[in-house]
DRENPA-3360 file (N, C-alpha, C; in nm, 2 decimals, always signed):
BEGIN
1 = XXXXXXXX = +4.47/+5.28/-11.25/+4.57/+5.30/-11.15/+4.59/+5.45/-11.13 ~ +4.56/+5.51/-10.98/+4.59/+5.62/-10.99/+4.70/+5.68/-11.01 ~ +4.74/+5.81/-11.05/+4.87/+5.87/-11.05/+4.94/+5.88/-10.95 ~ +5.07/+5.87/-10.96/+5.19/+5.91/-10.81/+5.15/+6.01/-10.78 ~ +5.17/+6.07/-10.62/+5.12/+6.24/-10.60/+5.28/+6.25/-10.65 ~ +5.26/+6.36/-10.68/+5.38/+6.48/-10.65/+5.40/+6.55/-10.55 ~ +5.58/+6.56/-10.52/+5.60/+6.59/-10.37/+5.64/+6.74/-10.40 ~ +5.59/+6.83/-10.37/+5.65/+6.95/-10.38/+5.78/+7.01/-10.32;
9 = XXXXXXXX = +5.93/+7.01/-10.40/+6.03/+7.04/-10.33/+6.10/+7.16/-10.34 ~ +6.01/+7.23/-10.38/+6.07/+7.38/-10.41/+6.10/+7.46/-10.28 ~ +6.23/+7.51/-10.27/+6.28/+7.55/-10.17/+6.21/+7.72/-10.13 ~ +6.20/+7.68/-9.99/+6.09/+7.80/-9.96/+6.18/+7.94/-9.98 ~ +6.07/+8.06/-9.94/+6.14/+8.20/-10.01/+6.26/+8.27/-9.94 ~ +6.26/+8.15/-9.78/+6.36/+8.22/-9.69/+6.51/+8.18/-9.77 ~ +6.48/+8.09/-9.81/+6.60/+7.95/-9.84/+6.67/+7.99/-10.01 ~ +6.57/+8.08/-10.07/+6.64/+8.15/-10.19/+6.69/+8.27/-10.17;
17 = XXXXXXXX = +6.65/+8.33/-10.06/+6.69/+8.50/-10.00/+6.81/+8.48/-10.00 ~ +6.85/+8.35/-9.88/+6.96/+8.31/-9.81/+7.09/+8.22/-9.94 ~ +7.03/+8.18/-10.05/+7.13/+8.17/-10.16/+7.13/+8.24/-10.18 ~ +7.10/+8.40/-10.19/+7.19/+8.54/-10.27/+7.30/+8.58/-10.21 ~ +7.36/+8.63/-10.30/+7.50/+8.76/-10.22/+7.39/+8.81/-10.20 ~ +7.29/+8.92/-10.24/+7.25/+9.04/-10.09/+7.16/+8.96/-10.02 ~ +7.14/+8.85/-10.03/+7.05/+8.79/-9.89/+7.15/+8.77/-9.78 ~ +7.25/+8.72/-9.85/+7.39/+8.70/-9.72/+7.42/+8.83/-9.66;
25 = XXXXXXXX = +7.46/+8.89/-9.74/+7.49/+9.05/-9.68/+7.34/+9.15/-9.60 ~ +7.23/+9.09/-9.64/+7.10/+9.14/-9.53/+7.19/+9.09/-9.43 ~ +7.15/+8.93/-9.41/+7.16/+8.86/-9.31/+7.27/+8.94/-9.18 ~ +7.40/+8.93/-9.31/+7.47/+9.01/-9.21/+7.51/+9.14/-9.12 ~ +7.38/+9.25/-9.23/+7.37/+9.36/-9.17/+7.25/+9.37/-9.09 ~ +7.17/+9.29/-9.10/+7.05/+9.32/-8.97/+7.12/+9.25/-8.82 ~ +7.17/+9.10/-8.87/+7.23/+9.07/-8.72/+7.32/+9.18/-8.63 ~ +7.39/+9.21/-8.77/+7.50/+9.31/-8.69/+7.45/+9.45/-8.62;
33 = XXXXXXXX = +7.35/+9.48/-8.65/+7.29/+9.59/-8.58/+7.18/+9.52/-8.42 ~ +7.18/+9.41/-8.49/+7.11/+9.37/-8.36/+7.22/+9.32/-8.24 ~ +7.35/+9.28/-8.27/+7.44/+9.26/-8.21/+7.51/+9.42/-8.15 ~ +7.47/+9.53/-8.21/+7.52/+9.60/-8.20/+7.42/+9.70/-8.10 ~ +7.33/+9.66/-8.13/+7.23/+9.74/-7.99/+7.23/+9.65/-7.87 ~ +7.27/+9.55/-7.89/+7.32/+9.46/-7.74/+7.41/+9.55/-7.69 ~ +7.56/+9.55/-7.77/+7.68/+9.59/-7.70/+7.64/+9.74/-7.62 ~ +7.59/+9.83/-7.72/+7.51/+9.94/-7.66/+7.42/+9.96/-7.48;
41 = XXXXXXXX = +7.34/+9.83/-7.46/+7.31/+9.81/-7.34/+7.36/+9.76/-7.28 ~ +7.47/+9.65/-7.32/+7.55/+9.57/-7.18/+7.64/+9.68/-7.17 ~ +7.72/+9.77/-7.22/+7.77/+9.89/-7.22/+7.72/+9.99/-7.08 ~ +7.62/+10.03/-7.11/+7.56/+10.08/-6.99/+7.55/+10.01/-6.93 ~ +7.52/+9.91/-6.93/+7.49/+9.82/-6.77/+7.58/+9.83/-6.71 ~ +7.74/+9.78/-6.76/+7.85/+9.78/-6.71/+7.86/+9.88/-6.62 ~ +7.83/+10.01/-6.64/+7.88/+10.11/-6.61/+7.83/+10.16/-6.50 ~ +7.72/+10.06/-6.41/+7.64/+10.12/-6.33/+7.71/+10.03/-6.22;
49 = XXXXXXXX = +7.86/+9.98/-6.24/+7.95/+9.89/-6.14/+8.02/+10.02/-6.03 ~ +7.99/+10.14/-6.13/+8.07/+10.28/-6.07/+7.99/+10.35/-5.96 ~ +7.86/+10.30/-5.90/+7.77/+10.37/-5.82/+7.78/+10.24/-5.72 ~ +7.84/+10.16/-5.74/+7.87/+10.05/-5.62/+7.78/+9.92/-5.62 ~ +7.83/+9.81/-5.53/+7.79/+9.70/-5.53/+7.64/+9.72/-5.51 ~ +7.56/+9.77/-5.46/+7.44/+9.74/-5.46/+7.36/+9.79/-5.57 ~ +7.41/+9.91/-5.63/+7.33/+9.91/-5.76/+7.37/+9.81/-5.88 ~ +7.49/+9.81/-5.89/+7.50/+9.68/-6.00/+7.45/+9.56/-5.93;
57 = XXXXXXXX = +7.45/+9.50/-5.81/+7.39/+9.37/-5.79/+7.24/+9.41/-5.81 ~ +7.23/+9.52/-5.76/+7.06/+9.52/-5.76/+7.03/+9.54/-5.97 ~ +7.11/+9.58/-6.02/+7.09/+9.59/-6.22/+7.11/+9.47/-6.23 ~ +7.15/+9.35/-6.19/+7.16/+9.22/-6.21/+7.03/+9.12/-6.18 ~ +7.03/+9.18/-6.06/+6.88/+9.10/-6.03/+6.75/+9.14/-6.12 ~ +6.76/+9.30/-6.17/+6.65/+9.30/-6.22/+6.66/+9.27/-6.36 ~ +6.72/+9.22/-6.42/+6.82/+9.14/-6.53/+6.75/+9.03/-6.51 ~ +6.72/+8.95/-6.43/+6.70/+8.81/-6.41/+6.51/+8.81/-6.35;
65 = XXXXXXXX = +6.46/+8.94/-6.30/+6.34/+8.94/-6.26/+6.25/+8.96/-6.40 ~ +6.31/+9.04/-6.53/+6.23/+9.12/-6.62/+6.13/+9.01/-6.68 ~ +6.04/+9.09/-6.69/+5.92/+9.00/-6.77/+5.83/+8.91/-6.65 ~ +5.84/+8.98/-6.53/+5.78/+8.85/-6.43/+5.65/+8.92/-6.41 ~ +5.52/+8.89/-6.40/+5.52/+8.74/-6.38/+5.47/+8.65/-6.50 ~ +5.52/+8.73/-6.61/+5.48/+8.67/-6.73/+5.60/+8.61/-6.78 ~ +5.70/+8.60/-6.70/+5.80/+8.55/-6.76/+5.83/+8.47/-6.66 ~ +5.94/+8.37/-6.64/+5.98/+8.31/-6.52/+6.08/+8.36/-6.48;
73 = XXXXXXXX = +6.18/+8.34/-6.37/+6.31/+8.41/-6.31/+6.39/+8.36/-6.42 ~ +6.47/+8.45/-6.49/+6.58/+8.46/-6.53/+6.57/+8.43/-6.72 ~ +6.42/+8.38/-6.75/+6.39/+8.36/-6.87/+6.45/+8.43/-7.00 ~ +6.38/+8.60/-6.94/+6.47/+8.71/-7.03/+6.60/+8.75/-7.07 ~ +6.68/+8.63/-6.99/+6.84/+8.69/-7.00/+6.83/+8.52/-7.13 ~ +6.74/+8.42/-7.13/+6.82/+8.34/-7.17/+6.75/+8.37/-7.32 ~ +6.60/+8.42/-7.34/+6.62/+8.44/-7.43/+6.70/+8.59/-7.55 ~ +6.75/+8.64/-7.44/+6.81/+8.77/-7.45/+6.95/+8.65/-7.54;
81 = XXXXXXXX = +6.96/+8.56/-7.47/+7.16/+8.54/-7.53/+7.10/+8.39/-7.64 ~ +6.98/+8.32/-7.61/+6.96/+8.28/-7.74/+6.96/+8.34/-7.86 ~ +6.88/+8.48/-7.85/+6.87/+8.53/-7.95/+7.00/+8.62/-8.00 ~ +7.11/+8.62/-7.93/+7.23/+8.70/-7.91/+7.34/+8.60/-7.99 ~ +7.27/+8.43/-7.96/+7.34/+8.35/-8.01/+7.33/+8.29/-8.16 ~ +7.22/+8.36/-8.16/+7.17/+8.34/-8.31/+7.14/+8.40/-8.43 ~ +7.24/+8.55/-8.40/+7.27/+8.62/-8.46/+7.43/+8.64/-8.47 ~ +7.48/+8.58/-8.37/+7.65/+8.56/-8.40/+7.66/+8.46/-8.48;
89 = XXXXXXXX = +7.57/+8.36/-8.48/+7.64/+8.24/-8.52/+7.58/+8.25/-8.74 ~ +7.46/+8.32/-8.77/+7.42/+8.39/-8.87/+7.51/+8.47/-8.94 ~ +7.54/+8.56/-8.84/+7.63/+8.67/-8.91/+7.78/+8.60/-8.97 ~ +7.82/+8.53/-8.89/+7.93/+8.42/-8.88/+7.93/+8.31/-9.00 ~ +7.84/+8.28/-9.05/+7.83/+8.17/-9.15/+7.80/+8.27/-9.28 ~ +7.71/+8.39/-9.28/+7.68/+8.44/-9.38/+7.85/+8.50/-9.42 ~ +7.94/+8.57/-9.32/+8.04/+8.62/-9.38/+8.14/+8.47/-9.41 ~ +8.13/+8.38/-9.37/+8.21/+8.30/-9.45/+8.19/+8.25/-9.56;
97 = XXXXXXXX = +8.05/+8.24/-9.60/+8.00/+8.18/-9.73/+8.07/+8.27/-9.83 ~ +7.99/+8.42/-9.78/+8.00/+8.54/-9.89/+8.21/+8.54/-9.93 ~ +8.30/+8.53/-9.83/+8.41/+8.50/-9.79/+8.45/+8.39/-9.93 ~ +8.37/+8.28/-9.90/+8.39/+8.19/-9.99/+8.32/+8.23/-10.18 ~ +8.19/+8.26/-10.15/+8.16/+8.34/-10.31/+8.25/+8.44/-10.37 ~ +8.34/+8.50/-10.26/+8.40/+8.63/-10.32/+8.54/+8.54/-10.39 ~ +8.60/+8.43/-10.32/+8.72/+8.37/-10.39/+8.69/+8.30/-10.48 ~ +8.61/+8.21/-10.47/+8.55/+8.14/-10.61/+8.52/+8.23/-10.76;
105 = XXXXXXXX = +8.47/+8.38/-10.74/+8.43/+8.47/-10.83/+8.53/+8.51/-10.92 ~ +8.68/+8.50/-10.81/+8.77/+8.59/-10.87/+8.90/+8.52/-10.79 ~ +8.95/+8.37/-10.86/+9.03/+8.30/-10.85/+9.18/+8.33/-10.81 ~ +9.16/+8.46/-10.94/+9.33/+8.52/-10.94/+9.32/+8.68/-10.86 ~ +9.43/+8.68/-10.79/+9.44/+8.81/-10.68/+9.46/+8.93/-10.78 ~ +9.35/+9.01/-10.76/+9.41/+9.13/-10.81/+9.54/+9.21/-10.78 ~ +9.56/+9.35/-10.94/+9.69/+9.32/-10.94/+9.76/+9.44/-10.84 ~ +9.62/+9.55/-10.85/+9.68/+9.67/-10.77/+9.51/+9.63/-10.68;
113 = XXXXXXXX = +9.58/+9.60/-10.51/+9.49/+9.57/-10.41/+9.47/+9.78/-10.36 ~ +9.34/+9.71/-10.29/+9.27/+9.86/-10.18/+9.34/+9.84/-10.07 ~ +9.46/+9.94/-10.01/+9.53/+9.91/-9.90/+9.41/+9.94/-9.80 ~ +9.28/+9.99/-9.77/+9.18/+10.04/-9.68/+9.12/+9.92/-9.70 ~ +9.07/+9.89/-9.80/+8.97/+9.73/-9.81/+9.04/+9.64/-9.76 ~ +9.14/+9.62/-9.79/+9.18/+9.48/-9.72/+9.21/+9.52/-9.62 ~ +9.27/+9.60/-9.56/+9.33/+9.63/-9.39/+9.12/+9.60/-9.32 ~ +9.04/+9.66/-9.35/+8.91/+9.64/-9.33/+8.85/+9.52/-9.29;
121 = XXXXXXXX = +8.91/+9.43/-9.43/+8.87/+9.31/-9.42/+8.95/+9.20/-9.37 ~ +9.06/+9.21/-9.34/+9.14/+9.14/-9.25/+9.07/+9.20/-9.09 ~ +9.04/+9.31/-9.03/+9.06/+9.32/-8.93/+8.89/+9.30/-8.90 ~ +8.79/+9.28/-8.96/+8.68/+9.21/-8.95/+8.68/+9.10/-8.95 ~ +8.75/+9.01/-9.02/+8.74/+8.87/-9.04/+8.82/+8.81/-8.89 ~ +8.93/+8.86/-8.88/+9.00/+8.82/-8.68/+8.91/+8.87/-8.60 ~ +8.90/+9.00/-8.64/+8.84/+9.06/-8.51/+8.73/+8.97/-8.51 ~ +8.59/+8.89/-8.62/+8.52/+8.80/-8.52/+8.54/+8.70/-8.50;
129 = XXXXXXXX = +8.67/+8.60/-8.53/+8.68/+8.50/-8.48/+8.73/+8.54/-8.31 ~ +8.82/+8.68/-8.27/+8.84/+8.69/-8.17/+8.73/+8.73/-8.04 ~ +8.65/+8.80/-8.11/+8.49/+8.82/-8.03/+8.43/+8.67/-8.01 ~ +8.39/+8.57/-8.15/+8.36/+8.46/-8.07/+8.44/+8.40/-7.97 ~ +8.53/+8.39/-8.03/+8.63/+8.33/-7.89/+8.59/+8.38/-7.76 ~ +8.60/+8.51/-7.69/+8.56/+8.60/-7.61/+8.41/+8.57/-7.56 ~ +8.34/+8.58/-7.64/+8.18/+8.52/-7.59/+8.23/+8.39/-7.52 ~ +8.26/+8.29/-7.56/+8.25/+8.17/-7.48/+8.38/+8.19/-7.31;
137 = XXXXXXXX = +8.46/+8.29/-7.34/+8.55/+8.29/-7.23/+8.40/+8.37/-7.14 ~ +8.38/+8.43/-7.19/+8.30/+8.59/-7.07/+8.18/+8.50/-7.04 ~ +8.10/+8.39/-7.09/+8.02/+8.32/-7.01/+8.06/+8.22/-6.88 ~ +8.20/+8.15/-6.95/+8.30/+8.09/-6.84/+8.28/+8.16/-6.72 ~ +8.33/+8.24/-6.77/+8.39/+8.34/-6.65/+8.28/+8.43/-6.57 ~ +8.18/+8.50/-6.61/+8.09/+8.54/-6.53/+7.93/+8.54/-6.56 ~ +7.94/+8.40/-6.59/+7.81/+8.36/-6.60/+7.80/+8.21/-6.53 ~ +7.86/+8.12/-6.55/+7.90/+8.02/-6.50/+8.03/+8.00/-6.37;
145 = XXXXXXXX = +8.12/+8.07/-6.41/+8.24/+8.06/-6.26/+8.29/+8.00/-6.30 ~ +8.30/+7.91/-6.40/+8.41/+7.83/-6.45/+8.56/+7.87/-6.42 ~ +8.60/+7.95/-6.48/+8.77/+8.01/-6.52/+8.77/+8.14/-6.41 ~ +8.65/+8.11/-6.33/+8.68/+8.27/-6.25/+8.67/+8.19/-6.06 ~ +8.80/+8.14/-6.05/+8.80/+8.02/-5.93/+8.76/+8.13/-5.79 ~ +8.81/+8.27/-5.78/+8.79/+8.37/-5.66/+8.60/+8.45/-5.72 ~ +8.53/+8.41/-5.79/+8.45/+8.45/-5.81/+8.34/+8.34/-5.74 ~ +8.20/+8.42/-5.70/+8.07/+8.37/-5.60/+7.96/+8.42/-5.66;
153 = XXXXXXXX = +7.85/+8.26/-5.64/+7.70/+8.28/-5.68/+7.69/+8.39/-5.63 ~ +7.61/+8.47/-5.69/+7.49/+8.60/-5.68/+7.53/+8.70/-5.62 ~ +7.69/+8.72/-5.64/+7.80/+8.85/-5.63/+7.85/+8.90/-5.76 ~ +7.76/+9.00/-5.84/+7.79/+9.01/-5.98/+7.89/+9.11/-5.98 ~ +7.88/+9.16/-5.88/+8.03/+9.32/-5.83/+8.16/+9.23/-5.81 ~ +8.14/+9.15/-5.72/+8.24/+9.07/-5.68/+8.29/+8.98/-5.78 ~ +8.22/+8.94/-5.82/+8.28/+8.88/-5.98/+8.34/+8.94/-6.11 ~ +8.29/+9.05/-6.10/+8.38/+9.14/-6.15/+8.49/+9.21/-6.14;
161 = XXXXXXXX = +8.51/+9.23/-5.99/+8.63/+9.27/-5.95/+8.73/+9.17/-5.93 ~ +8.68/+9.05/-5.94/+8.77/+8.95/-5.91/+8.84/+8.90/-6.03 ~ +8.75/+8.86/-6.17/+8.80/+8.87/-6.30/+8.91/+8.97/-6.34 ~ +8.91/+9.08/-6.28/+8.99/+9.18/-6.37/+9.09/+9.21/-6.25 ~ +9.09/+9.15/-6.17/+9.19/+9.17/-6.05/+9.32/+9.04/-6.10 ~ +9.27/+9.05/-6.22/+9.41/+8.93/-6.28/+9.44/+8.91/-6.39 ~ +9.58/+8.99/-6.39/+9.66/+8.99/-6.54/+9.62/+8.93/-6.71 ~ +9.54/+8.76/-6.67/+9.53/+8.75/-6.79/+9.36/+8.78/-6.83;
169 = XXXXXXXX = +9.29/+8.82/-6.71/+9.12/+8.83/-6.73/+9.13/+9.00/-6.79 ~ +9.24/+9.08/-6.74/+9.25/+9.23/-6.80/+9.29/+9.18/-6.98 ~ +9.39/+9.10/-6.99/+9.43/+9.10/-7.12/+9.36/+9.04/-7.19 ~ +9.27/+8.94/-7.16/+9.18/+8.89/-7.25/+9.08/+8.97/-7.28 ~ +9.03/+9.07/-7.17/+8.90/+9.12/-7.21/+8.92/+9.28/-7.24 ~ +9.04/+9.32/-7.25/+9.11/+9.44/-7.33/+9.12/+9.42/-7.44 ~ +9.16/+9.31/-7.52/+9.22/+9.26/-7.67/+9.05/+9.23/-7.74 ~ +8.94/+9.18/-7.66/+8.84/+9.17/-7.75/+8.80/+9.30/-7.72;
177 = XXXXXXXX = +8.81/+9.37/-7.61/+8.68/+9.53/-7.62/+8.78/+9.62/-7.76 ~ +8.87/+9.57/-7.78/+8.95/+9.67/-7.90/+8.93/+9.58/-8.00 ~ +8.86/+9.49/-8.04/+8.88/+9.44/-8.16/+8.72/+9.44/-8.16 ~ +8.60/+9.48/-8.06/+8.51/+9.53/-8.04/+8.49/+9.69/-8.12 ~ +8.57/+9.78/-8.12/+8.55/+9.88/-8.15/+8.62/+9.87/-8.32 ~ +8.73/+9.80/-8.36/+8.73/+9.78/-8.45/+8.61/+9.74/-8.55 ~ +8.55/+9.61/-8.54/+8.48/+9.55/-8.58/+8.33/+9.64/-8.60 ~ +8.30/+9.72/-8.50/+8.20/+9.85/-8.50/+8.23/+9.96/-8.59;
185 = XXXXXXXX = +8.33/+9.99/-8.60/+8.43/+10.12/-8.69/+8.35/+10.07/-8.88 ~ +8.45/+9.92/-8.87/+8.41/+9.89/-9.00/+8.26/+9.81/-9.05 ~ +8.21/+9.74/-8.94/+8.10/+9.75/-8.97/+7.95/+9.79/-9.00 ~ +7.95/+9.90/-8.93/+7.87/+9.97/-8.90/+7.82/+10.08/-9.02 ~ +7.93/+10.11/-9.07/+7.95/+10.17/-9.27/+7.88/+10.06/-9.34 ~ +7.95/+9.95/-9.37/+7.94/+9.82/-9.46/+7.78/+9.78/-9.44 ~ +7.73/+9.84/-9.31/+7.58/+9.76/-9.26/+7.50/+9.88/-9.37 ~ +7.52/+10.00/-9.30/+7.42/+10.06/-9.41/+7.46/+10.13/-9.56;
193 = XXXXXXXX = +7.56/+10.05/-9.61/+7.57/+10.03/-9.78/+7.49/+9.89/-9.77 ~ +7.48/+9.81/-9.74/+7.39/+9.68/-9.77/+7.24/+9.73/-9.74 ~ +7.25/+9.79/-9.64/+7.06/+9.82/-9.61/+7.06/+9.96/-9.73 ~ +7.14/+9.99/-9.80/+7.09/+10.11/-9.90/+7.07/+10.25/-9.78 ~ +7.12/+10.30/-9.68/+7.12/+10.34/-9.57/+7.18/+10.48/-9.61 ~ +7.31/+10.43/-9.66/+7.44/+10.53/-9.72/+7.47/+10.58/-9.85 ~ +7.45/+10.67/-9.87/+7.47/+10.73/-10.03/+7.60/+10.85/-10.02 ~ +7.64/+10.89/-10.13/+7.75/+10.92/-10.14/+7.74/+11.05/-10.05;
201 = XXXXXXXX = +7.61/+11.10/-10.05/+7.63/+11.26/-9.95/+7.63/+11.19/-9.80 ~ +7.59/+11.11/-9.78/+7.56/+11.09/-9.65/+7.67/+10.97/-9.61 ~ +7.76/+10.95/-9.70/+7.89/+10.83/-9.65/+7.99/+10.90/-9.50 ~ +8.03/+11.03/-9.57/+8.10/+11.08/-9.49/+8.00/+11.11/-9.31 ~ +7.90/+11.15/-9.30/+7.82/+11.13/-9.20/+7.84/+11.01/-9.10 ~ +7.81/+10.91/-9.18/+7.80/+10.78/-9.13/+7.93/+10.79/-9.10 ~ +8.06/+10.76/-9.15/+8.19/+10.71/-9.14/+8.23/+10.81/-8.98 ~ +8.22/+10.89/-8.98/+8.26/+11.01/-8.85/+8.14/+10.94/-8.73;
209 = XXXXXXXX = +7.95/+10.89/-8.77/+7.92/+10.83/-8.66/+7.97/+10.69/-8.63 ~ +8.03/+10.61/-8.73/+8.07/+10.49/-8.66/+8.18/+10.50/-8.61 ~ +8.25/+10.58/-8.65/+8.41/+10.64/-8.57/+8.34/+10.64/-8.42 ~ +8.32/+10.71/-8.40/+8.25/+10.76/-8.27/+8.20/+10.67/-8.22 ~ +8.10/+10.59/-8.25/+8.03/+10.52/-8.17/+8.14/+10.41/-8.11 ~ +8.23/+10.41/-8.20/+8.36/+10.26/-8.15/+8.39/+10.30/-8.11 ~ +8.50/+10.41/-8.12/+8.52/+10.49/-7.95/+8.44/+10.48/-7.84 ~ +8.38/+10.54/-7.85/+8.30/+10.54/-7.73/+8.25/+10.40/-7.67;
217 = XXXXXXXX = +8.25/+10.30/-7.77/+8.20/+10.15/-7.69/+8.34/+10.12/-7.64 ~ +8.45/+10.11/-7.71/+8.56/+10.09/-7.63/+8.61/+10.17/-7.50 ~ +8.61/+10.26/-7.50/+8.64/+10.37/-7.40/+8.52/+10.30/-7.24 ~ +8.44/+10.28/-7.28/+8.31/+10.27/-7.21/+8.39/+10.12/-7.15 ~ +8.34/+10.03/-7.21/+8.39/+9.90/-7.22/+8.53/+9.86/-7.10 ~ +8.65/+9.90/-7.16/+8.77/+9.95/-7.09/+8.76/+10.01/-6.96 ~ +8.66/+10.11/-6.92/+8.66/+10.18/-6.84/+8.62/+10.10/-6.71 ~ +8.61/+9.97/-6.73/+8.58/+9.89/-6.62/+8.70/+9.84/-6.57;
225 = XXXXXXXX = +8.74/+9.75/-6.64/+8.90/+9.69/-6.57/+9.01/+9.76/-6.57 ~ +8.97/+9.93/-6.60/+9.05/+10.00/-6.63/+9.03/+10.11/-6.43 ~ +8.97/+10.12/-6.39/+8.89/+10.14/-6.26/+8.95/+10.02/-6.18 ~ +8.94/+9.88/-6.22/+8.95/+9.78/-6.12/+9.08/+9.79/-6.10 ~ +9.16/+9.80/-6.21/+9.32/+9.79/-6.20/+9.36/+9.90/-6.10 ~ +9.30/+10.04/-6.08/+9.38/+10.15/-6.04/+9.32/+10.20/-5.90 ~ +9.16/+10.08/-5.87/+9.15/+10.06/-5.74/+9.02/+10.19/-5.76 ~ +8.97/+10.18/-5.85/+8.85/+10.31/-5.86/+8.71/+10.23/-5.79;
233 = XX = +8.74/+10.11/-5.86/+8.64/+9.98/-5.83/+8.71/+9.89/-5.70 ~ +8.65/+9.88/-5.61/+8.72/+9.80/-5.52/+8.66/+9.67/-5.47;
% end
C-alpha cells in the first residue's frame, strides 16, 4: 500500500513577514508613503481649479484618458484608487494588529507616560479612522453625486464649487484636510524610523521636513474651499 502524500502547509514567506512586528510596521510604512505621494498629486491637481473651469475639467478628462490606447477610458483612475484602496485598508489593519500586540505585551499602563508619544498616538489613531471616514464621503460626493444633490455628470469645476458652496461639505472636508496634516506630521518621522531612514543626526532633518510637508498639504488642500467660500472660485 502506498504511502499518504504529504500536503505541504507551511505558510509562505509573505505570510511570516506579515506575523512580525517589523513586517507590520514595513507594511505600514511603505503604504503610508505610497498614500502619501497620492496626497502629493491630488494636491496639485486640486490646485489647477485656480486657472478656471476649462483647465481643471480639461485635468479631469485627461485623468480618465491616461494610458489610452493601451488602457481603456477611465481604467487608470480605477486602478489608481484600487491600489489607493489597498493600501488604506493595509495600513489600517497592520496598525490595529500592531495596536493590539502593543496591549497584550504590556497589560499594565505605564507609570510615568510620554506626554509627545501618546498625544502622537492618539492623534494618529482618530486621525485615520477620520480620513477613512472622509474617503468614502469624498467618493459620495464627487465621484459618484451621491450627497452632492446640486452637483452634474462631467462638471468637475462645477462639482466642486457646488460641494463647498455648503456649510457642512466645507466642515467635513476642513476637519479631514487638518487631521490630513496631522497624520503626515507624525507619520512621516515614524515611516522612516521603520525603513531605518532616520538616525539620530538626521532625526532632527526629517522632523522640520515632515513639519513642512503637513503644512504645506494642508494649506494647499484648504486653499480650495477656502477660495470657494470668499468667491475666488466661482
Amino acid at each position: 500500500m502506498a504511502p499518504a502524500t504529504r500536503t505541504d502547509t507551511r505558510p509562505s514567506t509573505v505570510t511570516l513577514i506579515w506575523r512580525t512586528t517589523v513586517g507590520k510596521k514595513a507594511v505600514m510604512a511603505v503604504t503610508g508613503m505610497a498614500m502619501l505621494l497620492y496626497l502629493v498629486v491630488h494636491m496639485l491637481g486640486n490646485l489647477k481649479i485656480f486657472f478656471g473651469p476649462e483647465d481643471f475639467n480639461g485635468y479631469a478628462h485627461w485623468l480618465r484618458t491616461l494610458g489610452e490606447p493601451f488602457l481603456r477610458y477611465e481604467w487608470f483612475l480605477w486602478f489608481a484608487r484600487a491600489g489607493l484602496l489597498a493600501s488604506v485598508v493595509l495600513h489600517g489593519l497592520a496598525a490595529y494588529q500592531l495596536t493590539r500586540l502593543d496591549r497584550a505585551a504590556r497589560p499594565v499602563a505605564y507609570v510615568h507616560r510620554d506626554a509627545r508619544r501618546d498625544y502622537a498616538t492618539r492623534t494618529m489613531r482618530w486621525g485615520g479612522v477620520i480620513l477613512a471616514l472622509f474617503v468614502v464621503w469624498h467618493i459620495l460626493d464627487l465621484t459618484t453625486g451621491t450627497v452632492n444633490p446640486r452637483g452634474e455628470a462631467g462638471n468637475p469645476y462645477g462639482n466642486v464649487v457646488a460641494t463647498f458652496s455648503t456649510w457642512y461639505g466645507n466642515t467635513i472636508y476642513c476637519v479631514a484636510m487638518l487631521a490630513v496634516g496631522l497624520h503626515v506630521r507624525h507619520g512621516l518621522l515614524s515611516a522612516g524610523r521603520t525603513l531605518g531612514a532616520v538616525g539620530r543626526r538626521s532625526q532632527h532633518a526629517v522632523r522640520v521636513a515632515s513639519e513642512t510637508l503637513a503644512l504645506t498639504l494642508t494649506a494647499g488642500f484648504l486653499a480650495v474651499p477656502l477660495a470657494v467660500m470668499t468667491g475666488v472660485v466661482n
